[in-house]
N, C-alpha and C positions, 0 to 999 in steps of 0.2 A: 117535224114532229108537231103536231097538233091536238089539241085535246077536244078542241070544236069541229063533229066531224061537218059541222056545216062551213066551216072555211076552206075554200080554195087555194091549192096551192097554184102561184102563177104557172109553175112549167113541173109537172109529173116527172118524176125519176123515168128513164128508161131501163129494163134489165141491165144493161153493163154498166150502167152507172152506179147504182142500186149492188151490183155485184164487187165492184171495185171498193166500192165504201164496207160493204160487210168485208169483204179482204182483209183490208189494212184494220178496221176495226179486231177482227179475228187474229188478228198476228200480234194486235200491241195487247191485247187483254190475255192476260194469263186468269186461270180461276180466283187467283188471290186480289186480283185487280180488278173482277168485274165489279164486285162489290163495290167500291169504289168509285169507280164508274158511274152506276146505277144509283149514287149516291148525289152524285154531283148535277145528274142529269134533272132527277128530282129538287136538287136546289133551284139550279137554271129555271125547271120549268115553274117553280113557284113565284121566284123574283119576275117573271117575266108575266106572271098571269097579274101581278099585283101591278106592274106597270102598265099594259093591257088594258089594266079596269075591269078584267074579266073574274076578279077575286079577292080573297085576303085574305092575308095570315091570322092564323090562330091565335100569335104572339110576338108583338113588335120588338124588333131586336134594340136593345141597351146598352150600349158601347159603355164596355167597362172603364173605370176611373183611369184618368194616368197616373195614379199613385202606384210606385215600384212594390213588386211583390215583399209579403213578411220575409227577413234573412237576406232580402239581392244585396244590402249593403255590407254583409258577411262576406258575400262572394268573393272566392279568390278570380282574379282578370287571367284571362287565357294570354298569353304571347302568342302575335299573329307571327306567323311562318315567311 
């Protein structure tokens, strides 16, 4: 996948290659899944355009605090099985 149609891929899919992939792609994605999918693919290809140098996000991600959420010290502990 490429968004630059001016880059080269080193070696072109052949039909069966190309057919084998849409295959198993088609077998694992259910409709509730494509979304999904298509969700993560657009993450990939964002992280990968900013590593690239070929772009940048809209808005730099802010890794939340480590401070434990309001109430997690209420929390009753599960017993592991």
């Amino acid at each position: 996948m490429s968004n630059n149609p001016n880059k080269k891929w080193e070696k072109p899919w052949d039909g069966d290659t190309w057919r084998d992939v849409h295959g198993r792609l088609h077998r694992l994605l259910t409709p509730e899944h494509a979304s999904d999918f298509q969700n993560v693919l657009c993450e990939v290809d964002k992280y990968l355009r900013e590593k690239l140098g070929e772009g940048h996000p809209k808005q730099r991600f802010v890794r939340p605090s480590p401070e434990p959420l309001p109430g997690a010290a209420d929390a009753v502990p599960v017993a592991a099985e």
